[in-house]
Gaussian input, Z-matrix of N, CA and C with variables (Angstrom, degrees):
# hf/3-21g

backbone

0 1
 N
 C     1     B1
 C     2     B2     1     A1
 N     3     B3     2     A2     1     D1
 C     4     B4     3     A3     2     D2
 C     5     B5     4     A4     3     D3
 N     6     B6     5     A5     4     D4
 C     7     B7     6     A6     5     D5
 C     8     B8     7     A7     6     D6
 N     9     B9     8     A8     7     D7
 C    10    B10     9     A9     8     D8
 C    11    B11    10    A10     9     D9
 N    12    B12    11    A11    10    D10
 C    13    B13    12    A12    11    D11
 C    14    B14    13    A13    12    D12
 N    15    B15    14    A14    13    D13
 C    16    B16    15    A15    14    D14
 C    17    B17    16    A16    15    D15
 N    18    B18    17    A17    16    D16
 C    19    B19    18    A18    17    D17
 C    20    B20    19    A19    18    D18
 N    21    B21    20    A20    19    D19
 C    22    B22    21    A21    20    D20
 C    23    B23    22    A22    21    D21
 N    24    B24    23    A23    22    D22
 C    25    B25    24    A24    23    D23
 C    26    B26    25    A25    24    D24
 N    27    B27    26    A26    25    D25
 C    28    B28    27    A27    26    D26
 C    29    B29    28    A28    27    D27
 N    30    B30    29    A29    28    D28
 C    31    B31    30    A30    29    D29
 C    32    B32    31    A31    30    D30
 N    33    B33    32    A32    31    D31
 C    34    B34    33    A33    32    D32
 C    35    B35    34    A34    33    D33
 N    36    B36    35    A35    34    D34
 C    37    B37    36    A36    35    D35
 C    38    B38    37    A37    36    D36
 N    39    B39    38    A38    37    D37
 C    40    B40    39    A39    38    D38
 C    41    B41    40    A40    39    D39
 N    42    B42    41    A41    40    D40
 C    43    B43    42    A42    41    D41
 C    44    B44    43    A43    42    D42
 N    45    B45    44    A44    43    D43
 C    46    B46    45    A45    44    D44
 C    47    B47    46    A46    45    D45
 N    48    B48    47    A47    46    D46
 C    49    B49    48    A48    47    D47
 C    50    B50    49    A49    48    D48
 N    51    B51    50    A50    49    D49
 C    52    B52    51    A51    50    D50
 C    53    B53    52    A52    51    D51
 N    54    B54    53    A53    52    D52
 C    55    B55    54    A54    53    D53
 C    56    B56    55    A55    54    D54
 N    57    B57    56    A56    55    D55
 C    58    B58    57    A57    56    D56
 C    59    B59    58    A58    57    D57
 N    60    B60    59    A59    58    D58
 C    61    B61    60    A60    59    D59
 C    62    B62    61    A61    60    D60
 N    63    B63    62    A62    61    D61
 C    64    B64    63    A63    62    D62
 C    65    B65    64    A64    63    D63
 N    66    B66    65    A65    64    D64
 C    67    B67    66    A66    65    D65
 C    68    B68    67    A67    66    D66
 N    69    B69    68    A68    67    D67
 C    70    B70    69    A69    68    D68
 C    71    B71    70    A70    69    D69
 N    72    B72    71    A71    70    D70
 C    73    B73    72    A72    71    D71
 C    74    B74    73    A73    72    D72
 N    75    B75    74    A74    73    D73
 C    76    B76    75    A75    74    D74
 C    77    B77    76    A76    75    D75
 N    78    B78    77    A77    76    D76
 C    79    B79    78    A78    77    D77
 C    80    B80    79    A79    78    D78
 N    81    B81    80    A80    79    D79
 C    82    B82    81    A81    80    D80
 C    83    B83    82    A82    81    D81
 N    84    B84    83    A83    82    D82
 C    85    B85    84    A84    83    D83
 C    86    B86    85    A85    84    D84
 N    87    B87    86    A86    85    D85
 C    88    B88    87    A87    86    D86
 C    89    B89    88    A88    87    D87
 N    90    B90    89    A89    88    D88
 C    91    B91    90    A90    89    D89
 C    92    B92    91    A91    90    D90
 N    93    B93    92    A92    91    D91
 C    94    B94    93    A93    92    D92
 C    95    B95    94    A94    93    D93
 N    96    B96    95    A95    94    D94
 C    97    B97    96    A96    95    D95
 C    98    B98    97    A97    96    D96
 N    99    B99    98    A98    97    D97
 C   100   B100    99    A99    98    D98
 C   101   B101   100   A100    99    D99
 N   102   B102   101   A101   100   D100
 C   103   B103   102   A102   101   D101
 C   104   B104   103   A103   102   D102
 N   105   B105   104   A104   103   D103
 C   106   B106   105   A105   104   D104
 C   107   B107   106   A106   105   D105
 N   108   B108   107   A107   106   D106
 C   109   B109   108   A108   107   D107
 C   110   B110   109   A109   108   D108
 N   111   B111   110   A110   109   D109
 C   112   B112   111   A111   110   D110
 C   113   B113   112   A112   111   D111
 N   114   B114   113   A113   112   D112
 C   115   B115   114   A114   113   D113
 C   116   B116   115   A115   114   D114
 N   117   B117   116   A116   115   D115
 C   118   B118   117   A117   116   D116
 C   119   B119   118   A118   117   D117
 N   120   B120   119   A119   118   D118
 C   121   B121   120   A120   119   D119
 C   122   B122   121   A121   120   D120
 N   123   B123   122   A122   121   D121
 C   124   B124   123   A123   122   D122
 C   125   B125   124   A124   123   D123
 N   126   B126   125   A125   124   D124
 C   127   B127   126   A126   125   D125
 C   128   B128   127   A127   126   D126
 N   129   B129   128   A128   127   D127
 C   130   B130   129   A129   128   D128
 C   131   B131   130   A130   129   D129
 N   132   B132   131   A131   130   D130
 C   133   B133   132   A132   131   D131
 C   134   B134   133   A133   132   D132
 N   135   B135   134   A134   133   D133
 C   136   B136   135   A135   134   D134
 C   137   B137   136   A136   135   D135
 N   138   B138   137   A137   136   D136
 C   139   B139   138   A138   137   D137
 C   140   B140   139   A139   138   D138
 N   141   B141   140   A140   139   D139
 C   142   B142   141   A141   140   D140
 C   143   B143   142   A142   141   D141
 N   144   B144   143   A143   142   D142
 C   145   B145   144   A144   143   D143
 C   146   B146   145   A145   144   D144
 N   147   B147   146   A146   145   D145
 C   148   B148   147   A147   146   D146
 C   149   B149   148   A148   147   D147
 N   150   B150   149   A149   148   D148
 C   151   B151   150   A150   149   D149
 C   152   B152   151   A151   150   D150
 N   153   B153   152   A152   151   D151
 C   154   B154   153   A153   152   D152
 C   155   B155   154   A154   153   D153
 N   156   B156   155   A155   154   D154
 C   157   B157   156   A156   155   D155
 C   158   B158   157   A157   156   D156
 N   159   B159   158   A158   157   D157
 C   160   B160   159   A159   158   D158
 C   161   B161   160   A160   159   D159
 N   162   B162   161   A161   160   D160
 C   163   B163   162   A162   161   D161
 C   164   B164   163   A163   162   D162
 N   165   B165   164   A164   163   D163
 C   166   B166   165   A165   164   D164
 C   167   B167   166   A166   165   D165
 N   168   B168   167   A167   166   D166
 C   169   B169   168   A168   167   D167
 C   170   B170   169   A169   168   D168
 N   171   B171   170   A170   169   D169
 C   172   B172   171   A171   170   D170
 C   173   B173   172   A172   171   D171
 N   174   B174   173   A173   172   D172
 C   175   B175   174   A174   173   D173
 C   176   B176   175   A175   174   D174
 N   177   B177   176   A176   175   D175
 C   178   B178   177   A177   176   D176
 C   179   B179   178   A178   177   D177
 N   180   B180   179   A179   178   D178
 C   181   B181   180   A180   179   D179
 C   182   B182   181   A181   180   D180
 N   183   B183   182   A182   181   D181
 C   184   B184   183   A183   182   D182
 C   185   B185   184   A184   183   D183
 N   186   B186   185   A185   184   D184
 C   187   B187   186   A186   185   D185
 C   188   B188   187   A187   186   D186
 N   189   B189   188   A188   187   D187
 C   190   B190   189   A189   188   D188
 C   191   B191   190   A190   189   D189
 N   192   B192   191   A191   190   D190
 C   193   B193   192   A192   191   D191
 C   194   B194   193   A193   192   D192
 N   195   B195   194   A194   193   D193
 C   196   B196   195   A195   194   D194
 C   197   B197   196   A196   195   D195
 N   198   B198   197   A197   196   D196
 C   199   B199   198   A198   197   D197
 C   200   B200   199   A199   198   D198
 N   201   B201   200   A200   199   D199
 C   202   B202   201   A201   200   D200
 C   203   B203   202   A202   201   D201
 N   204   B204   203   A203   202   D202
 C   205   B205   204   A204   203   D203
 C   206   B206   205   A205   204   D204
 N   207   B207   206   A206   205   D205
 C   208   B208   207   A207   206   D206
 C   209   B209   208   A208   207   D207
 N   210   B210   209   A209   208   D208
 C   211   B211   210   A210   209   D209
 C   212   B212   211   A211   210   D210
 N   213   B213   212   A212   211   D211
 C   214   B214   213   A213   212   D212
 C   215   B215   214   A214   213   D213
 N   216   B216   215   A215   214   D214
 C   217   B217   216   A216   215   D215
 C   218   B218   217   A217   216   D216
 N   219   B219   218   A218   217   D217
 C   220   B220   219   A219   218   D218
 C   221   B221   220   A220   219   D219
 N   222   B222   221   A221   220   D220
 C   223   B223   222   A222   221   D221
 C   224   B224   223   A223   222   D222
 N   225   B225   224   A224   223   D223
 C   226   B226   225   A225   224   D224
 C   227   B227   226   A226   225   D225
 N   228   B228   227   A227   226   D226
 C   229   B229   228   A228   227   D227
 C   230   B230   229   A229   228   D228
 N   231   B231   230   A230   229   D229
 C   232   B232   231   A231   230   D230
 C   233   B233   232   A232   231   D231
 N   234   B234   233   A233   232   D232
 C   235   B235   234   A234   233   D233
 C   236   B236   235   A235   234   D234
 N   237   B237   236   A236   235   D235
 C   238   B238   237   A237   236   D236
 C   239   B239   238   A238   237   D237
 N   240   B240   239   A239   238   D238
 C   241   B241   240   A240   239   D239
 C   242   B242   241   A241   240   D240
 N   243   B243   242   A242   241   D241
 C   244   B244   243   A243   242   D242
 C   245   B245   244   A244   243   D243
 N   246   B246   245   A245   244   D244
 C   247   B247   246   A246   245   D245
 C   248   B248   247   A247   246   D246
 N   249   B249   248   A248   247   D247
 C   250   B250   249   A249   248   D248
 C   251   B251   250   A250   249   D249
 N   252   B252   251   A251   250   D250
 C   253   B253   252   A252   251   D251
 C   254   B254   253   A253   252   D252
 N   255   B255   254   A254   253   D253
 C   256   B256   255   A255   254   D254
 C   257   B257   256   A256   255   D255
 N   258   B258   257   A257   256   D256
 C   259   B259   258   A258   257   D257
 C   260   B260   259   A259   258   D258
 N   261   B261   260   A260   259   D259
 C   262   B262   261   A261   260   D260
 C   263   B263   262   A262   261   D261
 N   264   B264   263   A263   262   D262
 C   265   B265   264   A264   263   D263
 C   266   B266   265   A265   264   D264
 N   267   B267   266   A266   265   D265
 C   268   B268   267   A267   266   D266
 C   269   B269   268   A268   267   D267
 N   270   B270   269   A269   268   D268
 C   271   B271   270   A270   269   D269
 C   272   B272   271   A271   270   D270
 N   273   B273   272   A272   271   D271
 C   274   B274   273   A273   272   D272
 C   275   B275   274   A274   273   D273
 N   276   B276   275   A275   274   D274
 C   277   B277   276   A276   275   D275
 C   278   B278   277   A277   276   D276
 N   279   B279   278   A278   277   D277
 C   280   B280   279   A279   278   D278
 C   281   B281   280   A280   279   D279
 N   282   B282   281   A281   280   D280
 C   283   B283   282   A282   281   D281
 C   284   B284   283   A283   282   D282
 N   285   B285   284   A284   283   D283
 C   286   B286   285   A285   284   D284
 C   287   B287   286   A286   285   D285
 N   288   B288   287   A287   286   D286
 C   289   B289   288   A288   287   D287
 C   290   B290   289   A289   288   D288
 N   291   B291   290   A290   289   D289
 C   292   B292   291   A291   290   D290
 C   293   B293   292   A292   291   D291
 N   294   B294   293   A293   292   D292
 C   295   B295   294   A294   293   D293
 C   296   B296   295   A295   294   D294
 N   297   B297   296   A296   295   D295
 C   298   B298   297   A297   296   D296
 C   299   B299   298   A298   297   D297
 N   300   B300   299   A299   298   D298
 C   301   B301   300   A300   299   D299
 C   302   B302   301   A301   300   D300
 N   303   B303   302   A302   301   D301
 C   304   B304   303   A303   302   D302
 C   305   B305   304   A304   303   D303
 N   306   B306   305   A305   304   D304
 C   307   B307   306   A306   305   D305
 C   308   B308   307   A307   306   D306
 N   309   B309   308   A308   307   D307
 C   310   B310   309   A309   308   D308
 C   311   B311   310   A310   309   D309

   B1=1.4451
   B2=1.5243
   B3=1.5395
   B4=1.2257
   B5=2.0066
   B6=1.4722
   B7=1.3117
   B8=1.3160
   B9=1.5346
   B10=2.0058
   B11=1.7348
   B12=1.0176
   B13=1.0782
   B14=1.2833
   B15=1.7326
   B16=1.2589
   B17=1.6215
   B18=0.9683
   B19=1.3814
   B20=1.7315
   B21=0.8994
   B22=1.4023
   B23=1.7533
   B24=1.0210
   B25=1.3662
   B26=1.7782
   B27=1.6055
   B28=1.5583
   B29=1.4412
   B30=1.4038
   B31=1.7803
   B32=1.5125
   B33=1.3679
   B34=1.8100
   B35=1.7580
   B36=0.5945
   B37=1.8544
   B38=1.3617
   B39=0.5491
   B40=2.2395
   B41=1.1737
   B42=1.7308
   B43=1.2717
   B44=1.7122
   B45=1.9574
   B46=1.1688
   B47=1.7999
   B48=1.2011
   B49=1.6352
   B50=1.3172
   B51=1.5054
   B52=1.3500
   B53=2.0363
   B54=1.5446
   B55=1.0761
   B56=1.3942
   B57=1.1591
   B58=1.5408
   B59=1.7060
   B60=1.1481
   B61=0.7879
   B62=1.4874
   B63=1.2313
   B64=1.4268
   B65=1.5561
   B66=1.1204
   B67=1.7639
   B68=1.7856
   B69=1.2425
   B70=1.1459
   B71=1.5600
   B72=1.0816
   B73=1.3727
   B74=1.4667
   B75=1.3460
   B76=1.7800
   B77=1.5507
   B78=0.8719
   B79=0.7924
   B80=1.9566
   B81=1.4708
   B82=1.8013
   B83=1.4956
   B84=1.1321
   B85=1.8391
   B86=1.6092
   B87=1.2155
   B88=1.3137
   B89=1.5656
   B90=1.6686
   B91=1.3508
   B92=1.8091
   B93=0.7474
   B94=1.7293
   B95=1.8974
   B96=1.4470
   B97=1.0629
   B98=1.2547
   B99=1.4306
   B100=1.3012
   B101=1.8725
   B102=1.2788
   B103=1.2913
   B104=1.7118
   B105=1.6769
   B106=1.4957
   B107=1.2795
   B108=1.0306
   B109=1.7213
   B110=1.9748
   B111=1.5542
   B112=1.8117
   B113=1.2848
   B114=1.4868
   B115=1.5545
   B116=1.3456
   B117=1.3595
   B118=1.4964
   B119=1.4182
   B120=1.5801
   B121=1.2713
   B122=1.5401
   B123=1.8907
   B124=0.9564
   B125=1.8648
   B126=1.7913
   B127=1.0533
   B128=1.4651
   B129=0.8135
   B130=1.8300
   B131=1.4346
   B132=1.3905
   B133=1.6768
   B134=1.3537
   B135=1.4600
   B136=1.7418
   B137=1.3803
   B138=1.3415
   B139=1.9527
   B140=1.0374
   B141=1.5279
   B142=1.2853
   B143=1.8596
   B144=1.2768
   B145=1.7890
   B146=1.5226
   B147=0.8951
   B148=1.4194
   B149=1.4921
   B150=1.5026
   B151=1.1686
   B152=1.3916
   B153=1.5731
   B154=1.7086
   B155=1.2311
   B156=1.4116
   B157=1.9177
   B158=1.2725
   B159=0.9942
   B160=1.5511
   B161=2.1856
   B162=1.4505
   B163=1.9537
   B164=1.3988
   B165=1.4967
   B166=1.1105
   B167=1.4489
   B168=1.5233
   B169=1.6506
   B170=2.0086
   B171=1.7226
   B172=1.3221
   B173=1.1724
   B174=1.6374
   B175=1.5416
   B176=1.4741
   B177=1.8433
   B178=1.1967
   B179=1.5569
   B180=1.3242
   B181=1.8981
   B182=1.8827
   B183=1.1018
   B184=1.4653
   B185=1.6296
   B186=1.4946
   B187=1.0945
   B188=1.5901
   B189=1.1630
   B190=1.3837
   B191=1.4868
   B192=1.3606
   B193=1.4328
   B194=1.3094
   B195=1.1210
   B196=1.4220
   B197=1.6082
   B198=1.5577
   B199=1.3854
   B200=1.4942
   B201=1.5407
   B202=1.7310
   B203=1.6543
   B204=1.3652
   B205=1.6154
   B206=1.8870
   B207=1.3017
   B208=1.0296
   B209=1.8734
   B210=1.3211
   B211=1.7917
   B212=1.0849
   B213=1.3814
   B214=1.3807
   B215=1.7032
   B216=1.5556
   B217=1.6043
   B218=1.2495
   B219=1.8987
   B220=0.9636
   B221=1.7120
   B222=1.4370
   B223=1.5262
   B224=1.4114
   B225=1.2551
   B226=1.3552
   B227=2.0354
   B228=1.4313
   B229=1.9163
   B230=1.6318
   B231=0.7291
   B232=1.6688
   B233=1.6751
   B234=1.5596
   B235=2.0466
   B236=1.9094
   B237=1.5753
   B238=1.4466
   B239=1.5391
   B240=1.4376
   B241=1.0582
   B242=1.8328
   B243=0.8501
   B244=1.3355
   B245=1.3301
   B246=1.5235
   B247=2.0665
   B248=1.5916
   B249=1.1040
   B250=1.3372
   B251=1.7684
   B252=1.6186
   B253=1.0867
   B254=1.7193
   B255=0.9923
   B256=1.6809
   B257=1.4441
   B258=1.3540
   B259=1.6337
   B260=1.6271
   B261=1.6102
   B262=1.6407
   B263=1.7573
   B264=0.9769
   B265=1.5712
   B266=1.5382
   B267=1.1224
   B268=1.6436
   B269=1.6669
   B270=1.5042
   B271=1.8736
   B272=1.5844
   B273=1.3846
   B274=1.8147
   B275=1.2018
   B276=1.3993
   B277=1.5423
   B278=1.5211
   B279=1.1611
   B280=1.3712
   B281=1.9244
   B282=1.5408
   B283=1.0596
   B284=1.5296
   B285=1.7358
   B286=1.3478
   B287=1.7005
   B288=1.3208
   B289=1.4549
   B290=1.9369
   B291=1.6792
   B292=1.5602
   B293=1.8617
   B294=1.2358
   B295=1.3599
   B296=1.1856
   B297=1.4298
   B298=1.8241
   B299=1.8736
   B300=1.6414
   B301=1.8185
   B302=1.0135
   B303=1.5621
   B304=1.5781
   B305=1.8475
   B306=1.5583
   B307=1.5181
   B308=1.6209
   B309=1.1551
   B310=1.0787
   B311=2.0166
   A1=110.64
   A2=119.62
   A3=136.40
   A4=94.39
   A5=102.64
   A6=82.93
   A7=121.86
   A8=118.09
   A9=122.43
   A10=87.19
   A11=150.75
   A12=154.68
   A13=110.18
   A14=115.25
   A15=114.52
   A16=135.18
   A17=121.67
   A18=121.98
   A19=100.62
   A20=97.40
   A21=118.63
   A22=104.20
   A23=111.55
   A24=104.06
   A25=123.62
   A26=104.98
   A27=130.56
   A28=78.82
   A29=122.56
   A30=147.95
   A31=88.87
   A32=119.68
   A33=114.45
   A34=99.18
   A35=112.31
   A36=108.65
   A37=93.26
   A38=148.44
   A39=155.61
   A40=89.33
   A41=119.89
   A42=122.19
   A43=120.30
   A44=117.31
   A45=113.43
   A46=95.84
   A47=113.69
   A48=112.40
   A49=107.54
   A50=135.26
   A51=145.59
   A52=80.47
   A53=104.56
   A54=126.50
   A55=111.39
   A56=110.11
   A57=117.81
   A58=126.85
   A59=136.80
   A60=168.91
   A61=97.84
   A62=135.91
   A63=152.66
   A64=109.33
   A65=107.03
   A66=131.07
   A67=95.24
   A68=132.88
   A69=160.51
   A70=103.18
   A71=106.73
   A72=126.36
   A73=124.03
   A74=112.79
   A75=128.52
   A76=87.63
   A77=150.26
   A78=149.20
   A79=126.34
   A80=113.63
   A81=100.64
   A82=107.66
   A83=91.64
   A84=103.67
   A85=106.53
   A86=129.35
   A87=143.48
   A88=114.73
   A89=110.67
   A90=106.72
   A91=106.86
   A92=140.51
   A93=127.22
   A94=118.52
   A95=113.39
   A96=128.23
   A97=136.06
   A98=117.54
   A99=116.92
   A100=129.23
   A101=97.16
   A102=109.40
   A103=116.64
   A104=107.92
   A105=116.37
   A106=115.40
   A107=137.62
   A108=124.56
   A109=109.76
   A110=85.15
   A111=93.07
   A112=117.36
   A113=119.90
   A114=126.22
   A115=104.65
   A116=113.00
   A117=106.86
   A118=112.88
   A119=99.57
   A120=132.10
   A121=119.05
   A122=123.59
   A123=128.19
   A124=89.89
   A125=122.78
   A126=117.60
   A127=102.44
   A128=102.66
   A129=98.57
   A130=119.48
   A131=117.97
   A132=121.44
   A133=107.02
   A134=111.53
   A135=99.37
   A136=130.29
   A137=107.47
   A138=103.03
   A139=120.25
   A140=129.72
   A141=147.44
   A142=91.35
   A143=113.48
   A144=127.76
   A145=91.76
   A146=160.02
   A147=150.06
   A148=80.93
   A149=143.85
   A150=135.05
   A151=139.08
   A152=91.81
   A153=94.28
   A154=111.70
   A155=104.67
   A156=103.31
   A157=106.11
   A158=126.91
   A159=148.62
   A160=88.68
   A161=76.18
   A162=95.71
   A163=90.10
   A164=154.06
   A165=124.20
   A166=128.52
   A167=106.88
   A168=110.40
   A169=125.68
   A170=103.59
   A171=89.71
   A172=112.81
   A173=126.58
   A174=112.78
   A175=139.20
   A176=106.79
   A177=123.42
   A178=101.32
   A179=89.60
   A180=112.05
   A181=107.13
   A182=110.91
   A183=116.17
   A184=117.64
   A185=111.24
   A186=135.53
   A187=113.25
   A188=131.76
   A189=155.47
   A190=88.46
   A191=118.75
   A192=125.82
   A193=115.27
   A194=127.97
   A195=138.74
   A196=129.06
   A197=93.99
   A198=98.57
   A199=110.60
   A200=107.77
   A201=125.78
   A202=95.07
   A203=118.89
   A204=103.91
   A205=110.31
   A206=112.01
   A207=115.98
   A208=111.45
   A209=99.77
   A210=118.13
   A211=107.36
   A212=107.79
   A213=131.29
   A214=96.10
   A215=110.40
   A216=132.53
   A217=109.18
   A218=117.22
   A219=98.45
   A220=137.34
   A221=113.18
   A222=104.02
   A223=108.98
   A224=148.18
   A225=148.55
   A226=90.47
   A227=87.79
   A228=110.83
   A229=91.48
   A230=158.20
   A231=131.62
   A232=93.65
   A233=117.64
   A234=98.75
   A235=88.32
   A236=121.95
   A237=104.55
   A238=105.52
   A239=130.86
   A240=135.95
   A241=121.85
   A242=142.05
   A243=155.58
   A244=126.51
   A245=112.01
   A246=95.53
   A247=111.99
   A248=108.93
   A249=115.46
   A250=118.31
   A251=112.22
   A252=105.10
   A253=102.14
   A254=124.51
   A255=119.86
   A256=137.69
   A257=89.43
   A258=131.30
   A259=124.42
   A260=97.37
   A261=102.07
   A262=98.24
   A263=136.95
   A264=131.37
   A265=92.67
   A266=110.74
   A267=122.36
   A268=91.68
   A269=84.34
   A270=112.04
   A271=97.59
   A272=99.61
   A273=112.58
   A274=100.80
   A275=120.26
   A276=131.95
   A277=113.44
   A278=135.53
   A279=131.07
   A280=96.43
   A281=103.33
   A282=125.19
   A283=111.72
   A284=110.82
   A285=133.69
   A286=90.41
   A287=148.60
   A288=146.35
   A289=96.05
   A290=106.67
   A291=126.38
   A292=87.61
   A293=133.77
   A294=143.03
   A295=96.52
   A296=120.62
   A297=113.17
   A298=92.31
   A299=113.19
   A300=98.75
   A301=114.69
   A302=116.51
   A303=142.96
   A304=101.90
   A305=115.18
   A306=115.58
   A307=100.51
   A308=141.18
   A309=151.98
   A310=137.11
   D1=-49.02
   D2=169.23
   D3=-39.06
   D4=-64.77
   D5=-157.30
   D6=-83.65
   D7=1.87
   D8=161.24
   D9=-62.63
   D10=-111.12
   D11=141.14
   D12=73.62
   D13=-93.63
   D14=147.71
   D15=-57.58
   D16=-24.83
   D17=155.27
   D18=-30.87
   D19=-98.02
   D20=-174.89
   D21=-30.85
   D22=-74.84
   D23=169.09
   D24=-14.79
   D25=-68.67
   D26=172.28
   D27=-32.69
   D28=-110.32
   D29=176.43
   D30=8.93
   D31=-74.94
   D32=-161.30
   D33=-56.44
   D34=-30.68
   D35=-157.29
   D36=-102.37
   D37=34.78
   D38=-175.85
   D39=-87.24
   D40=-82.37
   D41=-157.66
   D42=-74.04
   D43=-5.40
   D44=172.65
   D45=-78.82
   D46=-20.30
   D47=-163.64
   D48=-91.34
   D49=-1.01
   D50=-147.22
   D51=-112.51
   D52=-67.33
   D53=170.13
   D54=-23.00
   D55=-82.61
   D56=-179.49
   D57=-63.57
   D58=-18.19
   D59=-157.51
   D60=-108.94
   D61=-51.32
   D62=-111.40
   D63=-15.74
   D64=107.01
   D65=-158.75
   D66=-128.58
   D67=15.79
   D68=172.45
   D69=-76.28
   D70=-58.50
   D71=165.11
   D72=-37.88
   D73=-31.61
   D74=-153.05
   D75=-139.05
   D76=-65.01
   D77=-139.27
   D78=-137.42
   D79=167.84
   D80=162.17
   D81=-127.43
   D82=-171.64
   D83=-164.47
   D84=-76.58
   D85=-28.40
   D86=164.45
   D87=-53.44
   D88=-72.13
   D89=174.06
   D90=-69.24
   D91=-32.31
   D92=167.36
   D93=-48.67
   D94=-39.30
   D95=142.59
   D96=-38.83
   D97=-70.08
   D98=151.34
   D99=-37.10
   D100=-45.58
   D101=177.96
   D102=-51.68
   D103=-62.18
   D104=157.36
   D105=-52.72
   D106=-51.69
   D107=-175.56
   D108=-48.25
   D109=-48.34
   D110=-178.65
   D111=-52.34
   D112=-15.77
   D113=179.50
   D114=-90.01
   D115=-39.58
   D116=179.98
   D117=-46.58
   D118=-72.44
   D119=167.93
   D120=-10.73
   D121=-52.32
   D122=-146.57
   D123=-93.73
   D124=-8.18
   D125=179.23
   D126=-110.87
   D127=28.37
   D128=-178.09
   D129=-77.06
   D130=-14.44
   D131=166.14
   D132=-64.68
   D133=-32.86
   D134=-175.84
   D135=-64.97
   D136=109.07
   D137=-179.00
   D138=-96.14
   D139=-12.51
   D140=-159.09
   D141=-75.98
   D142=131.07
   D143=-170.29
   D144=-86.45
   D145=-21.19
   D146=-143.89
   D147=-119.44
   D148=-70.70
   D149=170.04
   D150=-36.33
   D151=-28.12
   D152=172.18
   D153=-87.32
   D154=-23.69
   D155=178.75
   D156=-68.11
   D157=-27.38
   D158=-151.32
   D159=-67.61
   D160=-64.63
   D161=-161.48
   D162=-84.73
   D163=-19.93
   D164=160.74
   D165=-65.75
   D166=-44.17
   D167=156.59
   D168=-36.74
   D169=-58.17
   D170=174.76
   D171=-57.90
   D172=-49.70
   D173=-177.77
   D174=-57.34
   D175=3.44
   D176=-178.27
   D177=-86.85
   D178=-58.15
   D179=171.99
   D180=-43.15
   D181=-42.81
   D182=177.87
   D183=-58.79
   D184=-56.52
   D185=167.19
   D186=-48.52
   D187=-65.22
   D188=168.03
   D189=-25.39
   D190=-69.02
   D191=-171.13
   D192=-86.40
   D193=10.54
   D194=148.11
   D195=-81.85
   D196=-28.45
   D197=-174.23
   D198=-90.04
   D199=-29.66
   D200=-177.02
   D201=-82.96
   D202=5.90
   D203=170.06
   D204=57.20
   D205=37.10
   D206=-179.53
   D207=-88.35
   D208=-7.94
   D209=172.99
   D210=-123.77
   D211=138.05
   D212=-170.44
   D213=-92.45
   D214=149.82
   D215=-166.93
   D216=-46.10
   D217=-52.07
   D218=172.28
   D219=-64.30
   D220=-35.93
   D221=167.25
   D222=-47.90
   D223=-37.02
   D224=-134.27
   D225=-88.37
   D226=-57.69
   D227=173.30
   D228=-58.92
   D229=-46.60
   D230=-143.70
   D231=-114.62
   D232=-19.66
   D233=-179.03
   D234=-89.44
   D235=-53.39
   D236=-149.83
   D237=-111.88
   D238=-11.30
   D239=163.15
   D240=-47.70
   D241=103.96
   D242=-177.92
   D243=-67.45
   D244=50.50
   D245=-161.89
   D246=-111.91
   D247=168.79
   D248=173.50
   D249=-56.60
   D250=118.41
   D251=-170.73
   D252=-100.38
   D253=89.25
   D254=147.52
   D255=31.95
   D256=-70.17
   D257=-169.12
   D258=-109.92
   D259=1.47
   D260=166.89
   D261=-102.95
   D262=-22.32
   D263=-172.67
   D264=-96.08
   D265=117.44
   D266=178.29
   D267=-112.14
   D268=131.19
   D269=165.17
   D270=-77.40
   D271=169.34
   D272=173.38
   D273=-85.15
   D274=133.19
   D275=172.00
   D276=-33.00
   D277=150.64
   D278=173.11
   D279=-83.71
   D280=175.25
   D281=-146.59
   D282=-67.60
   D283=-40.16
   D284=-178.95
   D285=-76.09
   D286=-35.86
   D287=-150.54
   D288=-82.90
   D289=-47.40
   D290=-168.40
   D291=-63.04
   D292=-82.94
   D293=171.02
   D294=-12.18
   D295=-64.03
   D296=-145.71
   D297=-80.50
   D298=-39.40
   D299=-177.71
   D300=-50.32
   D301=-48.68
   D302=-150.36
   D303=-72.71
   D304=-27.25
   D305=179.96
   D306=-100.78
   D307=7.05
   D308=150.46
   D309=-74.63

């Protein structure tokens, strides 16, 4: 219950944090959304009540310091911002790279 609660909370304050932040820029209010649900989401095995109080508190504490601008844009961009990373999709080595692993 605690954590519909804050859910919802997160959800109301998106667009003051989009605002401030201006993550408008990078991003929309949908995929930022998405982004928070996926966190929920990734704790959703936990049933234990003392644990969820546990992680709803830090995420209040998180928030708190999100809203007081106590984190700078880029932390904000690199935990909930969602972008295309570059450098996680690896091409196949070129031809001279396969030779040099392969004699190694």
């Amino acid at each position: 219950m605690a954590a519909r609660r804050f859910y919802r909370t997160v959800c109301k304050y998106l667009p003051t944090l989009m605002e401030m932040y201006k993550l408008d820029e990078l991003t929309t209010m949908k995929t930022l959304q998405n982004s928070v649900k996926n966190i929920f989401y990734q704790n959703a095995h936990v049933k234990d009540l003392n644990k969820i109080n546990v992680m709803v508190h830090k995420g209040d504490e998180e928030l708190r310091l999100l809203l007081r601008m106590h984190k700078q844009r880029h932390h904000v961009i690199t935990k909930y911002v969602v972008m295309h990373d570059p450098w996680k999709t690896k091409a196949p080595p070129s031809g001279f790279l396969a030779q040099f692993y392969a004699s190694n």
